[in-house]
N, C-alpha and C positions, 0 to 999 in steps of 0.2 A: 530474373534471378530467383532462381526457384527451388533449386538443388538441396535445400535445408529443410525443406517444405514440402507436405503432400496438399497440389493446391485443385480441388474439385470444383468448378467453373458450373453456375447457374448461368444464363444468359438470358437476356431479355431483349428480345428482335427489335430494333427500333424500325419506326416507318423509315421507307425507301427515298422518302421526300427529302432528308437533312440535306443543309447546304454545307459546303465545308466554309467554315470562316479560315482566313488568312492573314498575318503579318510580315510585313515587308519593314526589315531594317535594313537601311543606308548607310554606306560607309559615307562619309563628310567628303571630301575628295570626288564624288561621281561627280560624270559632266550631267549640264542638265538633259541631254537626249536619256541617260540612261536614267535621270528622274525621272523625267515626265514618261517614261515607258514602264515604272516600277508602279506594284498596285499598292493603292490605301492601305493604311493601317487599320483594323476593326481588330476587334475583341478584346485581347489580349494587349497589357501594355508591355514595355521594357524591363519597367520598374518592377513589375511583378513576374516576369516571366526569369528574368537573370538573376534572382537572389543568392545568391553564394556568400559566405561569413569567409571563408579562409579566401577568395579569389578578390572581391571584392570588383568594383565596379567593372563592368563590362568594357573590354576595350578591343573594337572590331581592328582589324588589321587595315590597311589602306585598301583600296582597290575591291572590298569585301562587301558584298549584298546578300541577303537572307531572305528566301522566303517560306513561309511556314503555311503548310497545307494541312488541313486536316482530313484523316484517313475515317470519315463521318460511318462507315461499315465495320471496321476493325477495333477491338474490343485490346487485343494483345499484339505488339508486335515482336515477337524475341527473335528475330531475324528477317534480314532484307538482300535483295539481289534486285536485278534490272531483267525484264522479258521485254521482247518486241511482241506488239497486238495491234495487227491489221497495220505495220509497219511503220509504226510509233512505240517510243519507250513508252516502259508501264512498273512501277512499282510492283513489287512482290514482296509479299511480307510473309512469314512463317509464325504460326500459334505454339505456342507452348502446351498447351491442353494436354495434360497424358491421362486423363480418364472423363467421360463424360457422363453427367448424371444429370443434364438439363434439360424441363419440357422442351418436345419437339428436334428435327433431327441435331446432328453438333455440328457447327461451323467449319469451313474450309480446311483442312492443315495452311493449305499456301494461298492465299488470296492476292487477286491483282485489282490494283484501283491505277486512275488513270493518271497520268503525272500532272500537274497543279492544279486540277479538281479534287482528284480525290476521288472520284467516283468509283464506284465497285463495278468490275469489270468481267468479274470472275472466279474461278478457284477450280483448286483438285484437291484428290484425299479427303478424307475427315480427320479431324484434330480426334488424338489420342490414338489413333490408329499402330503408331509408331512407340506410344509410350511420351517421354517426357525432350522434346525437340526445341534447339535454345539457340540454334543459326542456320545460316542458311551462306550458299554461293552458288555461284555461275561454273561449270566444268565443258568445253566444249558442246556450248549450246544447250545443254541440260541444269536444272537444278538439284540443287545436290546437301543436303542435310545429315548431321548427324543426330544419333537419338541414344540413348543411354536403356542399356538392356538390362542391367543391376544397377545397384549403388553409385557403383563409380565406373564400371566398360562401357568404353561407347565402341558405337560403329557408324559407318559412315553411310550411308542410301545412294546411290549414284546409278539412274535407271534403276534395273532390276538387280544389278550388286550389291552387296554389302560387305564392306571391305573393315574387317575389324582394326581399330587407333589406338584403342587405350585398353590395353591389356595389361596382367598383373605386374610382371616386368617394370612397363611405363610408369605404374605406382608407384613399385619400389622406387625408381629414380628418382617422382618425384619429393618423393618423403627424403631422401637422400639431399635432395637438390634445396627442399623445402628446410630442414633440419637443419643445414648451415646458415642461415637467418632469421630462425625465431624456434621459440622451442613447441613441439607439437602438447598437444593429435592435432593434426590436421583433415582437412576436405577438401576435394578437388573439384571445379566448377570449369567446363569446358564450355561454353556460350562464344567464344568466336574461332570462324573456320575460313580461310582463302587457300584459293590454288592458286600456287604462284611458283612461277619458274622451273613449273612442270613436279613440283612437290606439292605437299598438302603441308597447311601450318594452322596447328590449334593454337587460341589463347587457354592458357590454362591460369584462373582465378585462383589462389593459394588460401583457403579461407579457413575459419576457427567452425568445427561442427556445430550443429545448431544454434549458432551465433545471430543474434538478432540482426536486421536489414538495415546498417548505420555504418558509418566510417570505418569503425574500428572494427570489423569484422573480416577483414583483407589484412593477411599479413606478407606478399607478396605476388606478383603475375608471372609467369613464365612463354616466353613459346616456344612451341615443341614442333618439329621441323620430322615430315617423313616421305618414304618414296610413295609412289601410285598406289603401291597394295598396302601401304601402312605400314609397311617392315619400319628399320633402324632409325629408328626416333633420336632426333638432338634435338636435345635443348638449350636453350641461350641460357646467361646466369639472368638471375632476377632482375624485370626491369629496374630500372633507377636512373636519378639525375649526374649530373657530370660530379657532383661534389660526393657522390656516394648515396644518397640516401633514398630509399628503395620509394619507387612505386607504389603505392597502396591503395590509391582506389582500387574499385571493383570492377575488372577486364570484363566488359561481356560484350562486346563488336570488336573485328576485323577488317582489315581489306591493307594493300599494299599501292605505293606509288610507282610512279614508272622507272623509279631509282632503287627499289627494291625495299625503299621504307616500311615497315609496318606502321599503319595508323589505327590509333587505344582512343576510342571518345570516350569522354567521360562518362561516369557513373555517379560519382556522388557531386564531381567535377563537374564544369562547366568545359565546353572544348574540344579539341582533340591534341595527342603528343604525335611524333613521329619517333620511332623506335628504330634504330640499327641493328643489324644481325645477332651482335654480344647482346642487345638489352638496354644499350645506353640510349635517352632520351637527344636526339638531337636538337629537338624544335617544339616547340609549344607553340599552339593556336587559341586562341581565344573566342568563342563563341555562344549566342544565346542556348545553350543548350544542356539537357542534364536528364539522368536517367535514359542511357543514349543503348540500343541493343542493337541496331543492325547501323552499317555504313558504308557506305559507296563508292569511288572516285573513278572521274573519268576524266583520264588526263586530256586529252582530246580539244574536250571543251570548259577544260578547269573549273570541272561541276561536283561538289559532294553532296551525297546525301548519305541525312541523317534520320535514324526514326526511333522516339525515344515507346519505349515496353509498353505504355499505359496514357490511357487521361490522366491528367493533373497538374499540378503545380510542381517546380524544385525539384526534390529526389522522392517528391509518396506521388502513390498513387490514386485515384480518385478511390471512394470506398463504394463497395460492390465492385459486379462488371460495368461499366460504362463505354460505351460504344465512341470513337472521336480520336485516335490515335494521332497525336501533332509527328510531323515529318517536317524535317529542316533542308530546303534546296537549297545549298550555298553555292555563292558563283564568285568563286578568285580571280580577279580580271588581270590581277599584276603576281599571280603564281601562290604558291603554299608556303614561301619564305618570306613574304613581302613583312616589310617591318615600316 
């Protein structure tokens, strides 16, 4: 979440040796085969890692296991996707960096680590190369990023094209769109992107200008629905719960189910929602997680992943850069509605 902010990244190369530690939470309900095949708990507790004041204790879904890897290379994660490497999945994560002013050269734009190590596998680009980069997806076998050219236009990167999204137009709407549920100025924060159903869908963050990094600085999410070249943008009305009452964490991850859900992980939240076309919340998920920027699913093998922006605890971030980025593998054995 960066958009309010000019944020200039020192880094400090940690040795190559770190191990990633891991936390495995079990849903109660596992048989014991899939205990005894779940790994120890180290580092991090429960108690400390799912603090939430408005969510309140943690309540895993049935059939629900976690496990948390740490990304022990990556410093920022503000977007993720899935690559095959040497024909095995591999995390991809994307940096937000849009200027560098760090001894020695600047880190990867897109770095890959390996899936439940963690280990650093590789990268392309350099971070700022593009300016200020806040997601990341998968497009027929390619990666595919947007990156913000001014203030508020983004464009999309896909291979060698760049397919301009948010043009002045798309503004005006959303100030239009934004105006019917709270009173401005407003900012526009665009941090999640999928291609889904042969369209492109941005989450668009509805935020208060230089509004500090807390709850209340979200006064609405929208998603913005457009063709391959970014023509004729729709937008949903503002997410919200069935009784009316708007959404308002801060949207910054994407990805869709095989039912055409949009899924919003948390930000200040703990979790993920799943979202319908109009905006309406159909389902809440409940998960250790928070400060969440990229996300995954693979219906296939009813796998999410989650990977929250930064080291730390809650919704801050560690202070300085700190290298160690937590990544959450969830595995739904009894599906995404299970109750």
């Amino acid at each position: 979440m960066s958009g309010q902010k000019s944020v200039v990244f020192a880094v400090i190369i940690l040795a190559l040796g770190i191990g990633a530690a891991e936390v495995v939470l079990q849903a109660v309900d596992q048989t014991k085969e899939e205990q005894s095949s779940d790994r120890a708990t180290t580092g991090m507790t429960a108690e400390t890692q799912n603090e939430s004041p408005n969510q309140g204790p943690l309540k895993l879904p049935p059939g629900v296991y976690v496990e948390q890897v740490i990304l022990p290379r990556v410093s920022n994660a503000s977007g993720l996707a899935s690559v095959m490497l040497n024909g095995r999945p591999a995390y991809a994560t994307v940096d937000e960096v849009s200027e560098w002013s760090g001894e020695g050269p600047p880190p990867p734009l897109i770095s890959y680590s390996e899936r439940l190590s963690g280990t650093l596998l590789g990268g392309e680009g350099t971070a700022g190369a593009y300016g200020e980069v806040e997601a990341l997806t998968e497009r027929n076998g390619r990666l595919v990023f947007p990156y913000k050219t001014d203030a508020q236009r983004v464009v999309l990167r896909d291979g060698t094209d760049n397919i301009p999204i948010v043009e002045k137009f798309l503004i005006e709407q959303l100030e239009r769109q934004a105006a019917a549920v709270a009173q401005p100025p407003f900012y526009f924060e665009f941090e999640g992107l999928a291609w889904h159903a042969s369209r492109w869908v941005l989450l668009c963050a509805v935020v208060r200008p230089n509004a500090p990094d807390t709850p209340a600085s979200t006064v609405a999410n929208i998603l913005i629905t457009t063709r391959e070249d970014g023509s004729n943008p729709q937008l949903s009305k503002p997410i919200h719960w069935e009784d009316g009452r708007l959404y308002t964490d801060y949207g910054a991850a994407l990805d869709y189910t095989e039912a055409g859900l949009a899924i919003v992980p948390g930000f200040h939240r703990r979790g993920v929602v799943l979202v319908d076309a109009t905006g309406l919340i159909v389902h809440e998920i409940d998960l250790p997680t928070s400060r969440v920027e990229g996300v995954r699913w693979f219906p296939d093998t009813k796998t999410m992943w989650l990977v929250r922006e930064c080291a730390g605890l809650g919704t801050s971030c560690a202070d300085g850069v700190v290298f160690g980025t937590p990544l959450w593998d969830v595995h739904f054995r009894k599906g995404l509605f299970a109750k």
